[in-house]
PyMOL commands that place a pseudoatom at each C-alpha (Angstrom):
pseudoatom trace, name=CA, resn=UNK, resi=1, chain=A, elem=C, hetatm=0, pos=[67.114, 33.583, 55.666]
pseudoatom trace, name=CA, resn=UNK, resi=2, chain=A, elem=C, hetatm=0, pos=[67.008, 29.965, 54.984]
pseudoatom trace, name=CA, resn=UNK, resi=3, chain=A, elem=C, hetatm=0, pos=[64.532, 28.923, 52.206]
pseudoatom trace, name=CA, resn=UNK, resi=4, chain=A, elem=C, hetatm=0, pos=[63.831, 25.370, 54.280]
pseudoatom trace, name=CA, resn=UNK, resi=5, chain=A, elem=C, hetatm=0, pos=[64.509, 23.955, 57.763]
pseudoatom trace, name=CA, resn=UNK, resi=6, chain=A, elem=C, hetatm=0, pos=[64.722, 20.177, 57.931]
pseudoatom trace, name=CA, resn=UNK, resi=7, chain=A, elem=C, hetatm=0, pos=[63.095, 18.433, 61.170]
pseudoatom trace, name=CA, resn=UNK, resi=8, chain=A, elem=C, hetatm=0, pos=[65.558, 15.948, 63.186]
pseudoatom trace, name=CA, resn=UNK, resi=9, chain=A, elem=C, hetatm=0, pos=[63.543, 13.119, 62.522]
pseudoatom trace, name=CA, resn=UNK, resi=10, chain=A, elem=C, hetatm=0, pos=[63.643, 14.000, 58.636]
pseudoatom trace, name=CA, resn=UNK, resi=11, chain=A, elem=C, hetatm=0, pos=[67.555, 14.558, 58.924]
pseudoatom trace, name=CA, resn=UNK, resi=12, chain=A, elem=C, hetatm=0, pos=[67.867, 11.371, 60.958]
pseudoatom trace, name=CA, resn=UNK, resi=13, chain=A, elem=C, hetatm=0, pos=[66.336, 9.564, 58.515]
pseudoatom trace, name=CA, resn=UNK, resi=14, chain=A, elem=C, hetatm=0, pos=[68.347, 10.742, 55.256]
pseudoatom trace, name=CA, resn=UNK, resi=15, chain=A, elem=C, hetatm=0, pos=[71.981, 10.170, 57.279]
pseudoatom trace, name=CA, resn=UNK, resi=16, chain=A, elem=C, hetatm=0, pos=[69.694, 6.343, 58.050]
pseudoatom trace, name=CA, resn=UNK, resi=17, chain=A, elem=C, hetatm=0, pos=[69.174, 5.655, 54.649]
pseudoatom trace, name=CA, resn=UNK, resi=18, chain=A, elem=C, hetatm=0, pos=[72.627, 6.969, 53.180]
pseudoatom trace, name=CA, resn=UNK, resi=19, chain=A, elem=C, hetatm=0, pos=[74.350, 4.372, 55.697]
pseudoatom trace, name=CA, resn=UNK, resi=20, chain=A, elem=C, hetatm=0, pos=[74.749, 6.345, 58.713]
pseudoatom trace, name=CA, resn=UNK, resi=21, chain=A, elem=C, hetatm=0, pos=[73.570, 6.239, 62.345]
pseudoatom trace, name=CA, resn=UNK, resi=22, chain=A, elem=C, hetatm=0, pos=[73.256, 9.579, 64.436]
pseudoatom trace, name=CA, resn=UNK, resi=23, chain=A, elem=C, hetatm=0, pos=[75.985, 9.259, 67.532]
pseudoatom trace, name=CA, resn=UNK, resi=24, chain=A, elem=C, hetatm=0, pos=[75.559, 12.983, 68.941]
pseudoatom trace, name=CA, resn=UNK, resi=25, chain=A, elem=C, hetatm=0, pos=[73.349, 15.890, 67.999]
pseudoatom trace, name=CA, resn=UNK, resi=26, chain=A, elem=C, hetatm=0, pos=[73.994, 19.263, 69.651]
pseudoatom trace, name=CA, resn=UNK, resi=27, chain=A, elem=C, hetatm=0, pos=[73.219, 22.856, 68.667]
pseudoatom trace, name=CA, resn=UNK, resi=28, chain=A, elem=C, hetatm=0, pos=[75.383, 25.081, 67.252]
pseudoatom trace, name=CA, resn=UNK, resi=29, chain=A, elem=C, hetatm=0, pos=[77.080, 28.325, 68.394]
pseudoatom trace, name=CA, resn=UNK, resi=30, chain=A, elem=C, hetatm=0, pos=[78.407, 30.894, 66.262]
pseudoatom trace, name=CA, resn=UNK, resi=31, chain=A, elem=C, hetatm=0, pos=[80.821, 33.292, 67.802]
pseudoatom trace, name=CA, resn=UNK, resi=32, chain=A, elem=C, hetatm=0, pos=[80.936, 37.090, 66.248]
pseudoatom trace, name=CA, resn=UNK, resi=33, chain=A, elem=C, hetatm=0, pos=[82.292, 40.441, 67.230]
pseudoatom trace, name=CA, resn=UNK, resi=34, chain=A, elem=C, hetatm=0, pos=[80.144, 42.991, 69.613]
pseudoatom trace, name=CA, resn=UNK, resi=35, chain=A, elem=C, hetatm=0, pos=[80.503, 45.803, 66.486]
pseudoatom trace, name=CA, resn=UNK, resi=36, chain=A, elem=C, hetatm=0, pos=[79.203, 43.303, 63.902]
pseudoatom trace, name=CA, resn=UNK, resi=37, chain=A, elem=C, hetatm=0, pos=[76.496, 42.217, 65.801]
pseudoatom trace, name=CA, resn=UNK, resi=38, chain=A, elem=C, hetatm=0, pos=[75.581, 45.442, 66.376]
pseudoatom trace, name=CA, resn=UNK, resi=39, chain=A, elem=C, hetatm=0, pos=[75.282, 46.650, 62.991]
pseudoatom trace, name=CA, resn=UNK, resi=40, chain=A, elem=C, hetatm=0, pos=[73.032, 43.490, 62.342]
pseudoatom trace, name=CA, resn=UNK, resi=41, chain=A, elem=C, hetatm=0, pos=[71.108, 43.938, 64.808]
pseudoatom trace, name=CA, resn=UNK, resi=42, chain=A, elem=C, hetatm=0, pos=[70.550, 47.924, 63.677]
pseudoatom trace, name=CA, resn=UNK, resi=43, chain=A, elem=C, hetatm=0, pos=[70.018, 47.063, 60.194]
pseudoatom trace, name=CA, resn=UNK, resi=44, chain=A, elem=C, hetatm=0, pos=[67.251, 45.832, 61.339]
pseudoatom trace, name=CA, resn=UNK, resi=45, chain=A, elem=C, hetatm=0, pos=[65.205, 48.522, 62.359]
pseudoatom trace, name=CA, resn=UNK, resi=46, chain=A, elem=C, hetatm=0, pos=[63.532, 51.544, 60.382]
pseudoatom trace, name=CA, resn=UNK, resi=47, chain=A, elem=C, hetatm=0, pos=[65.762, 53.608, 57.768]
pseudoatom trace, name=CA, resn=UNK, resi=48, chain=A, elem=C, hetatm=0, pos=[66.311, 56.603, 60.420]
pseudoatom trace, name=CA, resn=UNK, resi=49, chain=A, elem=C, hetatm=0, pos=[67.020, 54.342, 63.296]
pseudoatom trace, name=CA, resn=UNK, resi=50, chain=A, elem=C, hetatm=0, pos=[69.584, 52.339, 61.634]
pseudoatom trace, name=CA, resn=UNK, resi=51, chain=A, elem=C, hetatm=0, pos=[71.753, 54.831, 60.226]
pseudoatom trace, name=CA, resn=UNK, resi=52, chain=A, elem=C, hetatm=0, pos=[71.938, 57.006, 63.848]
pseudoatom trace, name=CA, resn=UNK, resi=53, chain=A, elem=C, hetatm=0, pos=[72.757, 53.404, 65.776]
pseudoatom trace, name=CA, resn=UNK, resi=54, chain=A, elem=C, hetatm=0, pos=[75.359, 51.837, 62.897]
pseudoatom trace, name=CA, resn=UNK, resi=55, chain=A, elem=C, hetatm=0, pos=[78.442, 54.654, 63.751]
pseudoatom trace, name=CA, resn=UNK, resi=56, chain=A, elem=C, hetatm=0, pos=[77.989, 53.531, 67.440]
pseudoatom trace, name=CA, resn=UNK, resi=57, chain=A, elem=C, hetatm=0, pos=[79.905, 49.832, 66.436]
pseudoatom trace, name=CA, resn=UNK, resi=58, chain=A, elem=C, hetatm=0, pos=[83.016, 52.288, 65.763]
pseudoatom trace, name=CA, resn=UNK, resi=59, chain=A, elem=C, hetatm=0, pos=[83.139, 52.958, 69.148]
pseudoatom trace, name=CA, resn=UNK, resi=60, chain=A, elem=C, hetatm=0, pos=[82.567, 49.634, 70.624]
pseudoatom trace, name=CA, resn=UNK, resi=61, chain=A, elem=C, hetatm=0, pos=[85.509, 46.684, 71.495]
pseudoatom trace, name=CA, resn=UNK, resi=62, chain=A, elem=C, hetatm=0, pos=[86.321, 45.029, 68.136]
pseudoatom trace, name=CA, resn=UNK, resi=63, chain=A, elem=C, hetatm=0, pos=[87.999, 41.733, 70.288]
pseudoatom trace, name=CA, resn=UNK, resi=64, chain=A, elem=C, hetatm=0, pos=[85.275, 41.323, 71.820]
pseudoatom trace, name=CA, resn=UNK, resi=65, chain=A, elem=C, hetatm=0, pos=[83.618, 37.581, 70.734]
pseudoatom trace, name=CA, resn=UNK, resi=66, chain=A, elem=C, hetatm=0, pos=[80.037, 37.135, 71.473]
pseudoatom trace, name=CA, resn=UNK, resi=67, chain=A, elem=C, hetatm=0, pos=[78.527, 33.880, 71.381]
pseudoatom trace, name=CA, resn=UNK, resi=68, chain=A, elem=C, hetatm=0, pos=[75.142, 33.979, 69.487]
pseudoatom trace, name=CA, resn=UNK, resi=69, chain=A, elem=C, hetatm=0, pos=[73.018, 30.164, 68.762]
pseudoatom trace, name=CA, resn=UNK, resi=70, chain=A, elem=C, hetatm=0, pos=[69.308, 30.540, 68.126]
pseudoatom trace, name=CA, resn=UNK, resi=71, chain=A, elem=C, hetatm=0, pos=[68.819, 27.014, 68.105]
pseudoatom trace, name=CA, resn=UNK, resi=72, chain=A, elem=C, hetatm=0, pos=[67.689, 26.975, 64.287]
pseudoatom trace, name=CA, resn=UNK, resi=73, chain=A, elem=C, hetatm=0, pos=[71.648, 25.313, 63.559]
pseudoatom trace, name=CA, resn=UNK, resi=74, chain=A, elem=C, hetatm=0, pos=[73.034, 21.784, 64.620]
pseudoatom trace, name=CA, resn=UNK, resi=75, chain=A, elem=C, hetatm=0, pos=[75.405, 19.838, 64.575]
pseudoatom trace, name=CA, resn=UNK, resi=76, chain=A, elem=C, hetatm=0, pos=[75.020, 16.110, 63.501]
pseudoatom trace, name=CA, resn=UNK, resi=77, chain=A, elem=C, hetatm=0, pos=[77.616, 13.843, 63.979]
pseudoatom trace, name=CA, resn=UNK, resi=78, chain=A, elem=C, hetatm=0, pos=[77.100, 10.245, 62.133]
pseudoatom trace, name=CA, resn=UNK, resi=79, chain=A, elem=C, hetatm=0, pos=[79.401, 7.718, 61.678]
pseudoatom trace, name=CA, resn=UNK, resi=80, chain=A, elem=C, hetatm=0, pos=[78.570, 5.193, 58.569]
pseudoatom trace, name=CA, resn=UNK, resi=81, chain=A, elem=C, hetatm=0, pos=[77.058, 1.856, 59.503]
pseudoatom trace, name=CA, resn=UNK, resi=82, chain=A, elem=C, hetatm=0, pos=[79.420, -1.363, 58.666]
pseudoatom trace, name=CA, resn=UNK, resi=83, chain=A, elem=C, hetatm=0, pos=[76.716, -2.748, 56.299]
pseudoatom trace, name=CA, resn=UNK, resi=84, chain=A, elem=C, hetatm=0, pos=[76.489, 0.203, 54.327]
pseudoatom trace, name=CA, resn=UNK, resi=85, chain=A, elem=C, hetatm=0, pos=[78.566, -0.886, 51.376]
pseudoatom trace, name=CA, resn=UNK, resi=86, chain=A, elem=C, hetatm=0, pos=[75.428, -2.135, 50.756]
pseudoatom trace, name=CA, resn=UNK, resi=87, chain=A, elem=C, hetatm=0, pos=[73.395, -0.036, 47.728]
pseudoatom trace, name=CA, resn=UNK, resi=88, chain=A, elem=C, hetatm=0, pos=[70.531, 1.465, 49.520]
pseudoatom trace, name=CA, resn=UNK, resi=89, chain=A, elem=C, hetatm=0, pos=[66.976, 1.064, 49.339]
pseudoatom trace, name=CA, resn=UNK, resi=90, chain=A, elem=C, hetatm=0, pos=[65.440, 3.337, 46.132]
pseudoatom trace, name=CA, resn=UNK, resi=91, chain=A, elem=C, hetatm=0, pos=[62.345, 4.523, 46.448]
pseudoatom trace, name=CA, resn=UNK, resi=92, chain=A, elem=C, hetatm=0, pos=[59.819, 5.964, 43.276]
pseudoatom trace, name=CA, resn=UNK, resi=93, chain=A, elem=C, hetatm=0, pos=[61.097, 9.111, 43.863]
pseudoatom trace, name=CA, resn=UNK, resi=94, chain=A, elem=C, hetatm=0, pos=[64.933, 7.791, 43.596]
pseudoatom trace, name=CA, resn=UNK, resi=95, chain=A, elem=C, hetatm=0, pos=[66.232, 9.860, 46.879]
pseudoatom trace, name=CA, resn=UNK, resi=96, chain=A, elem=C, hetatm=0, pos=[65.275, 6.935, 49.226]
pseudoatom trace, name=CA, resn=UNK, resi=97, chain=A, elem=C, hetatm=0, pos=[61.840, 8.639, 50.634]
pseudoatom trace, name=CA, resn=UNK, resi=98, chain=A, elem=C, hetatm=0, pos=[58.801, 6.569, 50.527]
pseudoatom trace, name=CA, resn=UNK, resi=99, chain=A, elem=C, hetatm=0, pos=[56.724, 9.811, 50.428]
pseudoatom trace, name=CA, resn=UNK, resi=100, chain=A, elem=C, hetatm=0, pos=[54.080, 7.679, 52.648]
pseudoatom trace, name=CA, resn=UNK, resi=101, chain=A, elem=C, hetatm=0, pos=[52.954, 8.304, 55.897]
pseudoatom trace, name=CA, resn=UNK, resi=102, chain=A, elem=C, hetatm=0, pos=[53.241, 5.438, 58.143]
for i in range(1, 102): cmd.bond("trace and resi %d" % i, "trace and resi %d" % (i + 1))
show_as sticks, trace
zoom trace
């Protein structure tokens, strides 16, 4: 479980102020086995329903690759401005971030 999930303006906006400039943004995919998925997905369900469903993976094709996005990963690809040998801006809070709504 991830503790915080950053908006793509907010992400944007930190690779802007570090010296970078957003060229692509795509989700991710992550690519698992059918038996490992499985046995996530059982785990998740009530004690007595998990443990008869788990033993089933055994039986299922190990090579087979599954791909699995959500849409809660990206991908950011940035590429660093040519004025950004330049020290950035500093704001109160010394990260950059004004804090302000504008």
């Amino acid at each position: 479980m991830h503790l915080q999930y950053f908006s793509r303006d907010f992400f944007e906006g930190m690779l802007a102020r570090a010296g970078y400039e957003v060229v692509h943004v795509t989700g991710y995919t992550h690519y698992a086995t059918l038996p490992y998925l499985w046995r996530k997905a059982a785990a998740q369900l009530p004690g007595g329903f998990a443990a008869l469903l788990t033993p089933l993976a055994r039986i299922m094709p190990s090579a087979l690759i599954v791909p699995v996005s959500f849409g809660d990963v990206k991908l950011f690809i940035a590429r660093k401005h040519h004025d950004a040998d330049a020290a950035p801006e500093q704001a109160p809070d010394g990260l950059g971030f004004s804090h302000q709504s504008d």
